[in-house]
C-alpha positions in Angstrom: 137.5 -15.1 -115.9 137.2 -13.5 -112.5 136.3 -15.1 -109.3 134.4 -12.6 -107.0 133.2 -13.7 -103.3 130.2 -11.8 -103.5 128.5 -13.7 -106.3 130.1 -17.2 -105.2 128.7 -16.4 -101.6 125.2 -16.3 -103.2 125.3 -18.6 -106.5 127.6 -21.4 -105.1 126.5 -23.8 -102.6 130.3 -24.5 -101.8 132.9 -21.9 -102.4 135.8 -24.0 -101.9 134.6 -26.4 -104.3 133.9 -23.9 -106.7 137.3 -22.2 -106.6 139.0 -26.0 -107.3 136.9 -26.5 -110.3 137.6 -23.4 -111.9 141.1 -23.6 -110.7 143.3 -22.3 -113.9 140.7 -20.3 -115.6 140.3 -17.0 -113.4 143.2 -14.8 -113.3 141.7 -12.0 -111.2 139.9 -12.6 -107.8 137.2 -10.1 -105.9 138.0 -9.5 -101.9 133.7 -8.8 -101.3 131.8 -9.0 -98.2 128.1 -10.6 -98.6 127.0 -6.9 -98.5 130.2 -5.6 -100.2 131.4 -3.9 -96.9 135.0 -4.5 -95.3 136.5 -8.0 -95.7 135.9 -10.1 -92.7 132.9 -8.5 -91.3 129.9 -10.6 -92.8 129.2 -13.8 -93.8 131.4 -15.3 -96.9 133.2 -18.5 -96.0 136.6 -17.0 -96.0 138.6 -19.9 -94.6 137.4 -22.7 -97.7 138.0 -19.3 -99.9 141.6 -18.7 -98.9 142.6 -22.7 -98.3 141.3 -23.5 -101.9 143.3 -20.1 -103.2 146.3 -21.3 -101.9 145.3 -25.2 -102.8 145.1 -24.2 -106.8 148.2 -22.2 -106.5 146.7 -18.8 -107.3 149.0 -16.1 -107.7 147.0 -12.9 -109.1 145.7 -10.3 -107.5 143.3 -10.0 -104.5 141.1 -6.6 -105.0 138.9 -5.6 -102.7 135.4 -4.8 -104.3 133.5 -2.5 -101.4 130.4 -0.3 -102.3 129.4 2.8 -100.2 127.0 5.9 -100.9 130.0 8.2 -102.4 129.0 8.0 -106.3 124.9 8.3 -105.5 124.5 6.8 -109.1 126.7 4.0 -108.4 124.7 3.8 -105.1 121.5 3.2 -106.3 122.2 1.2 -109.2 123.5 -1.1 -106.9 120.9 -0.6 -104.4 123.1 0.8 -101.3 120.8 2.1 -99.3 123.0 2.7 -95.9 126.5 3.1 -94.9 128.6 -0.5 -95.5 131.3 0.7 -92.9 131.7 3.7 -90.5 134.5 5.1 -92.5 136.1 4.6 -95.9 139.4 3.9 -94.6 138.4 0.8 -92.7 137.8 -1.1 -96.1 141.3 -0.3 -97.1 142.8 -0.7 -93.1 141.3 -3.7 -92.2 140.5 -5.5 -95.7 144.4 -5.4 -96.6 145.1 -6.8 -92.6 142.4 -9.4 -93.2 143.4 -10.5 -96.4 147.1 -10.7 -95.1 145.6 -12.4 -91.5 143.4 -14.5 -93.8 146.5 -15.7 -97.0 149.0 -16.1 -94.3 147.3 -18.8 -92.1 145.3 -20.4 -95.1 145.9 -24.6 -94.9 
C-alpha cells in the first residue's frame, strides 16, 4: 500500500491518525501538496504527517508527486489548468530542503 498526502489531505479528517493506523502496511509514501505543487507551499498538515512518519518508524522512500502542464495529456487528465510553481526546479530545490527541514525536526 502507499500513503500519498494528497489524497489523505482530502479523504482523511486526521492525517496523523491515519498514518498510525495504517502504520506497517504502506511501504511507499507520496511528498504531494493539496494542489500537487512544491512541498511546503499549500495546505497539507505536514507537521502531524512527519511526527506520525517518524512515530511508526517508517523507513521507505519519500517521493515527491508534483504535476505541471509539461505532458498536456497528463495535464488535462488531471485537470492542471495553470502553472503549480514558477519553475520546475523548485519542486525538486525546495521539496528535497523541505522534506529534509520537515524529517529532521519531526517530534
Amino acid at each position: 500500500m502507499m500513503y500519498d498526502t494528497f489524497h489523505a489531505h482530502i479523504e482523511e479528517k486526521n492525517q496523523e491518525q491515519a498514518i498510525t493506523a495504517s502504520a506497517g502496511q504502506f511501504v511507499h509514501v507520496h511528498i504531494s501538496e493539496n494542489d500537487r505543487g512544491t512541498p511546503g507551499t499549500g495546505q497539507v498538515h505536514w507537521n502531524g504527517t512527519f511526527r506520525a512518519l517518524k512515530q511508526v518508524k517508517y523507513d521507505g522512500w519519500l517521493t515527491i508527486e508534483a504535476f505541471g502542464r509539461a505532458l498536456p495529456a497528463l495535464a488535462a487528465a488531471t485537470k492542471v489548468w495553470r502553472d503549480l510553481f514558477p519553475r520546475p526546479e523548485e519542486v525538486y530545490e525546495q521539496g528535497l530542503k523541505f522534506i529534509k527541514e520537515k524529517w529532521a525536526t519531526a517530534g
